[in-house]
C-alpha positions in Angstrom: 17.3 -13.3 82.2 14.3 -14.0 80.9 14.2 -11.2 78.6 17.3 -12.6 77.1 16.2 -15.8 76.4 12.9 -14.0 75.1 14.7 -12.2 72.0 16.8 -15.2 71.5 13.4 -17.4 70.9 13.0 -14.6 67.8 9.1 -13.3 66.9 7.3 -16.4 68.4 8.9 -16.3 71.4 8.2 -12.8 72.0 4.4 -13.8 70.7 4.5 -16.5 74.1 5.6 -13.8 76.0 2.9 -11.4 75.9 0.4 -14.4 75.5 1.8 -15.2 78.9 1.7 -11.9 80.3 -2.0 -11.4 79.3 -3.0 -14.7 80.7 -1.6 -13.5 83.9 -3.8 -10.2 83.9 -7.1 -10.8 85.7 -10.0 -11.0 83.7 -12.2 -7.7 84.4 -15.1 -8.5 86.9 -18.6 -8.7 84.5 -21.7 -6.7 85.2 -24.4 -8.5 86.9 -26.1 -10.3 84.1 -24.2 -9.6 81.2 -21.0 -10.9 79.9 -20.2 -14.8 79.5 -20.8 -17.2 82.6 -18.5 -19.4 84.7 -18.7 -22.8 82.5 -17.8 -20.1 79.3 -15.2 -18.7 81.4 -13.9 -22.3 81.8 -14.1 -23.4 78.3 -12.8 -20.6 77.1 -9.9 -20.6 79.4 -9.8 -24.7 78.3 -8.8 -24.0 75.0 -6.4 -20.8 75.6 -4.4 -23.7 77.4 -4.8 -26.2 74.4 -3.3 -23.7 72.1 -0.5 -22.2 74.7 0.7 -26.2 74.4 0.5 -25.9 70.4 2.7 -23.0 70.9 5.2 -24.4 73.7 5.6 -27.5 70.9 6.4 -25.6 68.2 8.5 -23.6 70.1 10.9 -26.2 70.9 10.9 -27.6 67.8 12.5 -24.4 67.4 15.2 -24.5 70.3 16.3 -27.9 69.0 17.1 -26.4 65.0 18.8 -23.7 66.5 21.1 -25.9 68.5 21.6 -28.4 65.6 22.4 -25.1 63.6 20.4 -25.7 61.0 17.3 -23.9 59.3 13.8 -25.0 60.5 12.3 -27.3 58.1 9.1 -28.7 60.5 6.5 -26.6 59.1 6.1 -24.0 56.3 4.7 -21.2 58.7 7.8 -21.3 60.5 10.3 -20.5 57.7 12.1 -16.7 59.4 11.0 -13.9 57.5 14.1 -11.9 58.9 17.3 -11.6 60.5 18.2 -14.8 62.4 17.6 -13.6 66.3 18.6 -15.5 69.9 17.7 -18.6 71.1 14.3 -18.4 73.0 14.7 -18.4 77.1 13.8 -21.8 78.6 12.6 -19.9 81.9 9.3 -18.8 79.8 7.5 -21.9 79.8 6.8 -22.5 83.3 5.8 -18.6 83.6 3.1 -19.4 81.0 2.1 -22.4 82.7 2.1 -21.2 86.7 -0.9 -19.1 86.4 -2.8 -21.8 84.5 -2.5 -24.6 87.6 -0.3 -27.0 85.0 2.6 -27.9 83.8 4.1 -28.8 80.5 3.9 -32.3 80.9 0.5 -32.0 82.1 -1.1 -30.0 79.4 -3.4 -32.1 76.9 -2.3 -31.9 73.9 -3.5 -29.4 71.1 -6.7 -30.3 69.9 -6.7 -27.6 67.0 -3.7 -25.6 65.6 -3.7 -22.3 64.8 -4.6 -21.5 61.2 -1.1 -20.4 59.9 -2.6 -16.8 58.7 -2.9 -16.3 62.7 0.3 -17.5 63.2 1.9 -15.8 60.9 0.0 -12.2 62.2 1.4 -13.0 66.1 4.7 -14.0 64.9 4.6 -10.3 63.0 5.8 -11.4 60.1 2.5 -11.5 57.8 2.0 -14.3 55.3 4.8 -15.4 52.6 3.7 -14.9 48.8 3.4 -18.7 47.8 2.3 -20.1 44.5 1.2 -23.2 46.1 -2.0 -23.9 47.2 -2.3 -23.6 51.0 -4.4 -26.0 53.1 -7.1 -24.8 54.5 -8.1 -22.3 57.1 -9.9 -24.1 60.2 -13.4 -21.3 61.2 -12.4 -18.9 63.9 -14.1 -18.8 67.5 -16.1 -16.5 68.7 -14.6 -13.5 70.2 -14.2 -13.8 73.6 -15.0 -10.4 76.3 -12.4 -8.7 77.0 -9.4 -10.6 75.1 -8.5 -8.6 72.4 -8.7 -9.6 69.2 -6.1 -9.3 66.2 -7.5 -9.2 62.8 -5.8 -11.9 60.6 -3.9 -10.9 57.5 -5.5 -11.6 53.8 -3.1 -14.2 52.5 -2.3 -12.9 49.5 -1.7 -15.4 46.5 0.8 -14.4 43.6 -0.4 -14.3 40.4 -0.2 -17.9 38.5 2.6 -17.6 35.8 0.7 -17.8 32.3 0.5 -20.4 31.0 3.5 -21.3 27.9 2.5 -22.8 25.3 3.6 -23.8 21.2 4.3 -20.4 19.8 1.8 -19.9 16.7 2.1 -21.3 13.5 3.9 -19.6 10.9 1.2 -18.6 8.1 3.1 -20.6 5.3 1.1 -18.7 2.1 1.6 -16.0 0.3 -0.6 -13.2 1.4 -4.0 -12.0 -0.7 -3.4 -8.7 -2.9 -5.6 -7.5 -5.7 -4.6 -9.9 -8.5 -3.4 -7.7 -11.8 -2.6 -10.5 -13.9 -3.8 -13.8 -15.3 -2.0 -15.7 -12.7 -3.1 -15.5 -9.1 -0.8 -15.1 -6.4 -2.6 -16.8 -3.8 -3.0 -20.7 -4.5 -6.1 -22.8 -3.4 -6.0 -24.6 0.0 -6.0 -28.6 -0.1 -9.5 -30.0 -1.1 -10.7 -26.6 -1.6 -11.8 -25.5 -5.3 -12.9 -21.9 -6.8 -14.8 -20.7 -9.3 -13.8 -17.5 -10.6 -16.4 -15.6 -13.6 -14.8 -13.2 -15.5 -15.1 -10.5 -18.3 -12.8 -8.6 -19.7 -12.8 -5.8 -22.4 -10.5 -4.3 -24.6 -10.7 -1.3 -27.1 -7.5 -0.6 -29.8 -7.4 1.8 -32.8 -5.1 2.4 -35.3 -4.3 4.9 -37.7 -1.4 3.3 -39.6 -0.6 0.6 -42.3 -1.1 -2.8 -40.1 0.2 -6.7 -41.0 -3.1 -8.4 -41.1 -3.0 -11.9 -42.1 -3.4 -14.6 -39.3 -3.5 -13.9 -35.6 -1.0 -14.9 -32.9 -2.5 -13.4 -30.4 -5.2 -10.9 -30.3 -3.4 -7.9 -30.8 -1.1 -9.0 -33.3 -1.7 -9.3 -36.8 0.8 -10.7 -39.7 0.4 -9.7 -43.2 0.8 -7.4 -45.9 -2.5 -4.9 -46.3 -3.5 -1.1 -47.3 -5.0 -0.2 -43.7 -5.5 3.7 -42.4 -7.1 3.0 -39.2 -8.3 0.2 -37.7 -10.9 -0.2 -34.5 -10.9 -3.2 -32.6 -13.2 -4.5 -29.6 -12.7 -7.2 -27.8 -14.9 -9.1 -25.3 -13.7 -12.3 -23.1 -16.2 -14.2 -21.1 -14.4 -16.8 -18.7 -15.2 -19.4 -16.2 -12.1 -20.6 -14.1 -12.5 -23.0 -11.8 -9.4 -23.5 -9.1 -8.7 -26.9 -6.7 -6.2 -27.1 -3.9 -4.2 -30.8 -4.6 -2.9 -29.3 -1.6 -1.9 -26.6 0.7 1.2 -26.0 -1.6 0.2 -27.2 -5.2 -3.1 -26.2 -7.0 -4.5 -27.1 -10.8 -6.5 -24.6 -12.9 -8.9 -25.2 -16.0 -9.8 -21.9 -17.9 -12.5 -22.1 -20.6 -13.0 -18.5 -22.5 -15.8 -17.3 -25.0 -14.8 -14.5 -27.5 -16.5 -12.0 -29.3 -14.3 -9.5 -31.1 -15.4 -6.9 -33.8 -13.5 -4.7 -36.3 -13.9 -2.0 -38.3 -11.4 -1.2 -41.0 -11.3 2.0 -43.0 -8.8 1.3 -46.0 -8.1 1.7 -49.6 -8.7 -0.9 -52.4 -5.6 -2.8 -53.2 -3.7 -1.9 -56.6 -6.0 0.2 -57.7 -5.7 4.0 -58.2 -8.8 5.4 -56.6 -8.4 7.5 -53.3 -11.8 6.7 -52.2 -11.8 4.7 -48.3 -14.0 2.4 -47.6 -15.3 0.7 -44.6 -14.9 -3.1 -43.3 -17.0 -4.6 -40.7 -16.6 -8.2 -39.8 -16.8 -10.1 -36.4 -16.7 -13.2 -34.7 -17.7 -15.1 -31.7 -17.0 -18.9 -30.6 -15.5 -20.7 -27.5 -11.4 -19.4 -27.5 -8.1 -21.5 -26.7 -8.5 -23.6 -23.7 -5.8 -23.3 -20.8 -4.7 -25.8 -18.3 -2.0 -24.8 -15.6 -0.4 -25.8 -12.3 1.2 -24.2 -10.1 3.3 -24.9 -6.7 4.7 -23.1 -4.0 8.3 -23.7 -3.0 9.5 -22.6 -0.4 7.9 -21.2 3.1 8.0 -17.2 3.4 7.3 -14.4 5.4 8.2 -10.7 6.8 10.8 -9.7 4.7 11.6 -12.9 2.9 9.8 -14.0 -0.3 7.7 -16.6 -1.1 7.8 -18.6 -4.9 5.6 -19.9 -7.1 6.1 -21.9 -9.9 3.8 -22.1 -12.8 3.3 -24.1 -16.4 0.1 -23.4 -18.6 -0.1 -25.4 -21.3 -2.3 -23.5 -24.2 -4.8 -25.6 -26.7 -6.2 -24.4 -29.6 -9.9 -25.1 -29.5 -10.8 -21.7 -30.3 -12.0 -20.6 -34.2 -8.6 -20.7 -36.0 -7.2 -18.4 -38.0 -6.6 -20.5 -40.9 -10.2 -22.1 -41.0 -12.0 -18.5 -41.6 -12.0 -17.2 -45.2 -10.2 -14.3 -46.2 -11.3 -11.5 -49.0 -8.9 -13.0 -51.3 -9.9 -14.9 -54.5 -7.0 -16.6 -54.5 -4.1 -15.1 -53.4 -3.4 -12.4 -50.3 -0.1 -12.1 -50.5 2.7 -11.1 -52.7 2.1 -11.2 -57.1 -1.6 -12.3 -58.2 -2.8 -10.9 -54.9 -6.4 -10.0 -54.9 -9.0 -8.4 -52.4 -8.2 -6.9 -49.1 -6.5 -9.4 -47.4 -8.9 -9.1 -44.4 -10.7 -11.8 -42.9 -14.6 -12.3 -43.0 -14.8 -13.6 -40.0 -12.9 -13.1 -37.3 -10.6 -15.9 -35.3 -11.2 -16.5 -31.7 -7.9 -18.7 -31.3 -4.4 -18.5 -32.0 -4.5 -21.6 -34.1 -1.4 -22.6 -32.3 -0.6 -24.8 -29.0 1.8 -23.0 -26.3 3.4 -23.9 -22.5 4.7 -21.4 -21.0 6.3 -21.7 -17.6 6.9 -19.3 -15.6 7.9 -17.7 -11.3 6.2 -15.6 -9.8 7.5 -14.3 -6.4 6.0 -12.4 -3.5 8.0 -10.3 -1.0 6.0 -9.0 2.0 7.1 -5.4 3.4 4.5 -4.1 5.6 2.7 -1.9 4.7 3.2 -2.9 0.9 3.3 -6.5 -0.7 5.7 -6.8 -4.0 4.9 -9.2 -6.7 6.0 -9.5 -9.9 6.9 -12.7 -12.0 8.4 -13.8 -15.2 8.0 -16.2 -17.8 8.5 -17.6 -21.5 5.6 -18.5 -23.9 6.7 -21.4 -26.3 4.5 -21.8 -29.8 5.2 -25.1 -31.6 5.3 -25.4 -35.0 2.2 -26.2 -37.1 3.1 -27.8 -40.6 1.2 -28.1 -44.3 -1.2 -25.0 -43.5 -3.3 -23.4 -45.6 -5.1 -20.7 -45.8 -9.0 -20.2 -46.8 -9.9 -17.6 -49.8 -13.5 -17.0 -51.4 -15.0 -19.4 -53.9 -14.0 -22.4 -51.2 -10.3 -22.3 -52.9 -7.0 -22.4 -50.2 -3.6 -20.5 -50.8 -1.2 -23.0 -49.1 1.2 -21.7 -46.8 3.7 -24.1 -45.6 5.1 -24.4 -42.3 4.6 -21.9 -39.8 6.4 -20.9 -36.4 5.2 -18.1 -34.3 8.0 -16.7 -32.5 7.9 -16.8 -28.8 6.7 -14.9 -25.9 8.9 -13.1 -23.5 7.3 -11.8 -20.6 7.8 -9.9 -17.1 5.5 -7.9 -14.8 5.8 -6.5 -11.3 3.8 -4.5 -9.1 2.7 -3.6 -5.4 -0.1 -4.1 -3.0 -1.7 -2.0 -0.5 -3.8 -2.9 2.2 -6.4 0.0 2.8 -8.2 -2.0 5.2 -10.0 -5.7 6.3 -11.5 -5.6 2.7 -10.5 -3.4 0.7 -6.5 -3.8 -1.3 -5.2 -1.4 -4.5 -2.5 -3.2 -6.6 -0.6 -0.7 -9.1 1.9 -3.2 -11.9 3.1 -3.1 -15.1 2.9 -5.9 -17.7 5.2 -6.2 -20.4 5.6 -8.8 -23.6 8.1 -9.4 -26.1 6.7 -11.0 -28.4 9.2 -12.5 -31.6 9.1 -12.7 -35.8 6.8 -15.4 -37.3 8.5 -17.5 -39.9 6.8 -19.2 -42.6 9.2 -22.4 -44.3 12.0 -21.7 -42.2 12.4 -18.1 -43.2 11.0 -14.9 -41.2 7.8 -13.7 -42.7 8.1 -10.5 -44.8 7.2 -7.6 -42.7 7.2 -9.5 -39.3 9.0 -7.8 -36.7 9.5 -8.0 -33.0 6.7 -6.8 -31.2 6.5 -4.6 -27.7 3.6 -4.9 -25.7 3.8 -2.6 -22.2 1.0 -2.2 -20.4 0.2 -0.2 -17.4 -2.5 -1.7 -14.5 -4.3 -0.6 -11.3 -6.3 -3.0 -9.7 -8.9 -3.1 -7.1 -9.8 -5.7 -4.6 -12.9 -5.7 -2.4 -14.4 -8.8 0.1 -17.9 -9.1 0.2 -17.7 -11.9 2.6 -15.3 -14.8 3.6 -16.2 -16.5 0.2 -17.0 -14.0 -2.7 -14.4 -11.3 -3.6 -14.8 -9.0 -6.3 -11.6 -7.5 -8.2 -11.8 -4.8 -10.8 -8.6 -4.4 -13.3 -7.6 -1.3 -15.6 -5.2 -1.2 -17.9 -3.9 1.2 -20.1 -1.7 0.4 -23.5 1.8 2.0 -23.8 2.9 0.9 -27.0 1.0 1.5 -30.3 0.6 -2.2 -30.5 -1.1 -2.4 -26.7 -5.1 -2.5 -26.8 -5.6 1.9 -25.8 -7.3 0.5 -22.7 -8.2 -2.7 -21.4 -11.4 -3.6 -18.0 -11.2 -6.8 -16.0 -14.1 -8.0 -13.4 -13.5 -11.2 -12.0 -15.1 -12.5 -8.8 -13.9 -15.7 -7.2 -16.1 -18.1 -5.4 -14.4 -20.1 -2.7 -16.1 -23.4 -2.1 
């Protein structure tokens, strides 16, 4: 019978029941001066009781849930670990009790509980994976001679959960390639500013009858001259300097200094002679002043583009081409016309003012970065020019338009590392037929410009950044080649 209730009071009961059984052995008789004495014996045997009654407690705690029929909720360490098993026997109490000269009632009450590691190792079970903290295990006694000892059970803690937090911030700007073009592709950060030196080169040559005249832009000359071959280099010193109005939005200031020189072979005008001759001239002075903004609008990333709008407004503080006096006595042009045509000194302007607006756009694609942009350079009018021939006399020219500027480019980056990026692009211009009193200029004619670049990018450190630019002319009116060495300072 008392079996039966034993297996219905489930792992602790059977835990009581060989407590009980052990308490009843006899303790084996100690040597003659070794082992513990009488009053240890006693204490010892003091405190086995104290704990017996800790046990006889919880255990009907126990009997009283499973009569209610309802889980045990009194302590933690008593949640079952396993299939729900009989009531425990009430006959087992007294049997653990008779050996020990008391009886329930008359036990003391327990003085210290069992740690619930112990508990947990008698009831057989082992300790429950908790991610609470535990209260504290109470020091373990002594081991007593001849009880036998049961080695508690690690109590194993499960790993905390890591921690969630606010996912990272989306890196709003474009990303950093190896810039190709004037334009950069990355804009300043807010209150940040850059300074980026830079000097370019370009070489063109020409064996063919050229306009010469006035200059729109460097490479283009309008006119009506004898030329055979022309050579033409070209040196642009720049300082740029870069601020951040904000994380989206950045203003830039770009003040050149040109040198250019030419050498012309050619023929004297109306005159029969076959003989060439040579013309040197050159000229160097501050060139046309830029100003620009640009703003970023929108938010991109992998596989969607970012865009950047842009407007540069062009000055004309360089030399213009009107001011420097041409081989002419007094006419260059058409009936009367006298000299070469060429001028003595060379322009380091356009002698016109220009905005231009323009997108540029960014797609990421990793590994690559695309980039390309497009925009439209507008030349206003200039009215009542005229133009400087020798002996301080002017040939009066009118009005004057420029045609504008279509452009386009596009290219792709390639990280090769932390430091080091390769760009490859192409750059092309349209540029349109100059007209002089409302009419187009005899000879003018719309103008390709293609151009084919590779750029380099290297990072010395988190603020300097060198970047190398070659270009190469695919249209005969496209500098041959063309070298670019800029290196921004972040500040």
């Amino acid at each position: 019978m008392r079996l039966v209730h034993t297996l219905r009071a489930g792992s602790a009961g059977l835990s009581l029941f060989m407590l009980s059984a052990l308490a009843q052995q006899a303790l084996p008789a100690a040597p003659p001066g070794d082992g513990p004495s009488s009053a240890e014996l006693s204490a010892e045997l003091q405190r086995l009781r104290a704990e017996l009654a800790s046990q006889r407690e919880l255990l009907r705690q126990l009997q009283a849930e499973l009569a209610a029929g309802r889980a045990p909720v009194a302590d933690d360490t008593m949640t079952p670990r396993g299939p729900a098993v009989a009531a425990p026997m009430p006959d087992a109490e007294p049997a653990l009790a008779e050996p020990l000269g008391r009886t329930a009632d008359e036990a003391e009450p327990a003085r210290r509980p069992l740690a619930s590691a112990i508990l947990e190792t008698l009831r057989g079970t082992g300790p429950a994976d908790q991610t609470q903290p535990q209260p504290p295990v109470p020091a373990q006694a002594a081991p007593v001679p001849g009880r036998p000892q049961v080695p508690p059970r690690q109590n194993k803690q499960a790993a905390p959960a890591p921690a969630v937090g606010r996912a990272p911030e989306r890196n709003a700007r474009p990303p950093e390639v190896a810039p190709l073009f004037e334009a950069p592709g990355v804009l300043t950060a807010r209150g940040h500013y850059v300074l980026e030196p830079a000097l370019q080169f370009g070489y063109s040559s020409s064996n063919r009858v050229a306009l010469v005249g006035y200059t729109i832009i460097p490479a283009l000359l309008i006119g009506l001259v004898d030329v055979r071959e022309v050579k033409r280099n070209t040196f642009n010193a720049s300082l740029t300097g870069r601020y951040g109005l904000s994380n989206r939005t950045e203003v830039e200031l770009r003040v050149p200094y040109v040198y250019r020189s030419d050498a012309t072979v050619s023929r004297e005008l109306f005159t029969g002679t076959a003989v060439e001759r040579v013309f040197n001239t050159s000229g160097r002075a501050i060139g046309d002043v830029e100003l620009s903004m640009r703003h970023q609008l929108n938010d991109g990333g992998i596989d969607k583009p970012y865009y950047v709008a842009g407007l540069r407004v062009k000055t004309r503080t360089g030399r213009d081409p009107f001011e420097v006096v041409t081989d002419c006595t007094r006419r260059c042009v058409g009936e009367n016309a006298t000299g070469t045509g060429l001028p003595l000194d060379l322009p380091t302007g356009s002698g016109f003012y220009g905005i231009q607006p323009s997108l540029t756009w960014l797609f990421p694609s990793d590994p690559a970065i695309f980039f390309g942009s497009a925009s439209y350079l507008h030349n206003f009018k200039r009215s009542n020019v005229s133009r400087r021939v020798l002996n301080g006399e002017t040939e009066p020219l009118g009005d004057v338009k420029p045609g504008g500027v279509i452009g386009f480019n596009f290219g792709m980056g390639l990280a090769l590392n932390e430091k080091a990026s390769l760009s490859l692009g192409y750059d092309h211009s349209s540029v349109g037929r100059t007209k002089q009193n409302g009419s187009n200029v005899p000879g003018s004619v719309r103008t390709q410009l293609g151009t084919l670049l590779m750029g380099f990018s290297y990072r010395l450190n988190e603020k300097r950044t060198i970047n190398v630019t070659v270009g190469a002319g695919l249209t005969r009116d496209t500098p041959d080649v063309s070298l670019a060495v800029r290196m921004p300072l972040n500040f």
